[in-house]
N, C-alpha and C positions, 0 to 999 in steps of 0.2 A: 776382586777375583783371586782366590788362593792360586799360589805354584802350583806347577803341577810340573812332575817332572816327565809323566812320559810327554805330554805336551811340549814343554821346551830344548827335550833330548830325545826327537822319537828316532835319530841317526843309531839311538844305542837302547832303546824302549821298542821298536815298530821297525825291524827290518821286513825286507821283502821275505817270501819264501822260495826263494835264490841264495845261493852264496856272497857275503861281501867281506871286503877287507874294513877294519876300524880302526883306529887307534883312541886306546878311551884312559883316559884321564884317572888319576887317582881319583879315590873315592874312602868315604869312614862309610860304616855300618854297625850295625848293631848286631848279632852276632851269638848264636851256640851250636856248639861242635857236639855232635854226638858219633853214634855209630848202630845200625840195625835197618832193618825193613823199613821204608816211611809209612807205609800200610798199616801196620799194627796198629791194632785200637786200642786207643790208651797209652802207647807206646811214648820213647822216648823223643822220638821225632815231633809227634803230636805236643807233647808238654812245651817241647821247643818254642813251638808257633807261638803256643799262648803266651810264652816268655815275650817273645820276640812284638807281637802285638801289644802287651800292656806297655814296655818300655817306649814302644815306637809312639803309645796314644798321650802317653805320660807327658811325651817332650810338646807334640802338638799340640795338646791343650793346655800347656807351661801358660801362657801368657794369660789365661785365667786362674793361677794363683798367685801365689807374693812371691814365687821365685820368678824372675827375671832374665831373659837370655838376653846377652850383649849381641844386638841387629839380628834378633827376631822377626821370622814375617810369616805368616800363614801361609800354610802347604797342605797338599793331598799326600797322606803318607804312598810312597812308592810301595810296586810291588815287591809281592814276596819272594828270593832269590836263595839258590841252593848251589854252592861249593860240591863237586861229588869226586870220590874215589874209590878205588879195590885195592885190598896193598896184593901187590904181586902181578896184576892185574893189568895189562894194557890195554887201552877203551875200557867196556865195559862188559859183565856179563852181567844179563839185567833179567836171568833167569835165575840167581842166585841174589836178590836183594837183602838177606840179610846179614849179608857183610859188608853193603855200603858203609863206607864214612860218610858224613856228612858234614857239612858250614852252612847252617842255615840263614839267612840275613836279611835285614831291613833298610836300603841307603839312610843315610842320615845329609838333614843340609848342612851346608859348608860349616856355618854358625854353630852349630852343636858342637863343644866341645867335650874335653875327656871330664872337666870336670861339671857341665852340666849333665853328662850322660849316668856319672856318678849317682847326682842328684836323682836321675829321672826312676834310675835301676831299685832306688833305695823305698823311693815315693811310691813305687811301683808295687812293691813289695809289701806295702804298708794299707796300702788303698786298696788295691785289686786281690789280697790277702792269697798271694800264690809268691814263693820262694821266686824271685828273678835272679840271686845270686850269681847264676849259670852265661849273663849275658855277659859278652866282651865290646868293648870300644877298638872295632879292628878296621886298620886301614890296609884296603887291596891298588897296588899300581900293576894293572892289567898290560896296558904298552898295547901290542901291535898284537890284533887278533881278527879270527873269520867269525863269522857268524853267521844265523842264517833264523826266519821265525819256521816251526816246524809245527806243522797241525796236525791234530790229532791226538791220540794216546801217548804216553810216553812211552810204550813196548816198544815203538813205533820209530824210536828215535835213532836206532842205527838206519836208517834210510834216511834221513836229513842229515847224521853224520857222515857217510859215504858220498852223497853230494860234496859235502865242505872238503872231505880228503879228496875227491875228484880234481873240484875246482883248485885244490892247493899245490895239486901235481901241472896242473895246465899254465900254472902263474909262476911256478917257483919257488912256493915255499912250502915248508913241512911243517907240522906240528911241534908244538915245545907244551907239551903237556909233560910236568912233573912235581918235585916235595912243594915247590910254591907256586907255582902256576898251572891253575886245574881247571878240568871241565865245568863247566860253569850255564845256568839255567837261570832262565828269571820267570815268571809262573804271572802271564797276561789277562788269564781266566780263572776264576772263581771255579776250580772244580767241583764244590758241591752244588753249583746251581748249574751247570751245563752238563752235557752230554760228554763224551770223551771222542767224538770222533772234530766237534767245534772248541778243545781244549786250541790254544794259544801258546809257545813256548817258546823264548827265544832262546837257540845253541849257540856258546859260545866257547871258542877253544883259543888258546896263546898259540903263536905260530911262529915262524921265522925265516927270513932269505935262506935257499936250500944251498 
């Protein structure tokens, strides 16, 4: 049976849709930064993905070529997960989408390192005959944060955010949302095959003792 990570970490894959405290562990990913609307068709967000999926398929299906990863083991690539910000901006205003930043990303397991990712970005590039150049080998140490799964649309998401700020005033701690530690989304549902009111999405914010 391949890994699977929300299976083995659903503490940080499958929260309740309640607020909870975490604290999550480094982690690499795979990784391109843009900035604009994620809606655009054709846009730069969109190219991302494709980025971000051929690298992610490249490394997983490594063990059917002659490159070789030092304790390799079959996995279910993790979901899709998105970095978000506004410069000037505090939360969000999500009626203005096309001045998001963006970190779009793929976990990577432990075992990937910087130079098989190298490999995989180069492979990727070769085989699936779309420029990967764009992708980064980036590692995020998240530390002590809320979170909470929010259903629904993502318009929708300053109401699951208002919960987390709720609950972080009732506990004690405030938000540490800033240049390196950002709002943060990991994308549970396939939005082209579902509906947007059973989309899946877990919110996650850095926080800290008030």
């Amino acid at each position: 049976m391949a890994f699977d990570f929300k299976k083995e970490y659903k503490e940080f894959y499958l929260p309740k849709n309640k607020p909870e405290i975490v604290n999550v562990p480094r982690a690499n990913y795979t990784a391109v930064r843009g900035k604009g609307n994620p809606n655009e068709e054709g846009g730069a967000y969109q190219k991302a993905i494709a980025v971000l999926y051929a690298v992610a398929y490249t490394l997983k299906m490594s063990y059917k070529t002659d490159y070789k990863i030092k304790g390799f083991f079959e996995y279910v690539v993790p979901p899709l997960e998105g970095f978000w910000w506004q410069d000037n901006v505090e939360g969000a205003h999500y009626s203005d989408k096309s001045t998001f930043n963006w970190i779009s990303a793929i976990r990577l397991p432990d075992f990937v390192t910087k130079t098989d990712f190298e490999w995989a970005v180069e492979e990727a590039t070769k085989k699936k005959k779309i420029n990967c150049s764009a992708a980064e080998y980036l590692t995020v140490d998240e530390g002590l944060c809320v979170q909470i799964m929010h259903l629904g649309p993502f318009d929708d998401e300053p109401e699951s955010v208002a919960l987390m700020n709720d609950f972080l005033e009732q506990n004690g701690y405030v938000n540490d949302i800033n240049e390196t530690r950002l709002h943060h989304e990991i994308y549970m549902s396939d939005a082209r095959k579902i509906p947007p009111e059973k989309w899946r999405t877990v919110i996650r914010h850095p926080i800290k003792k008030a």
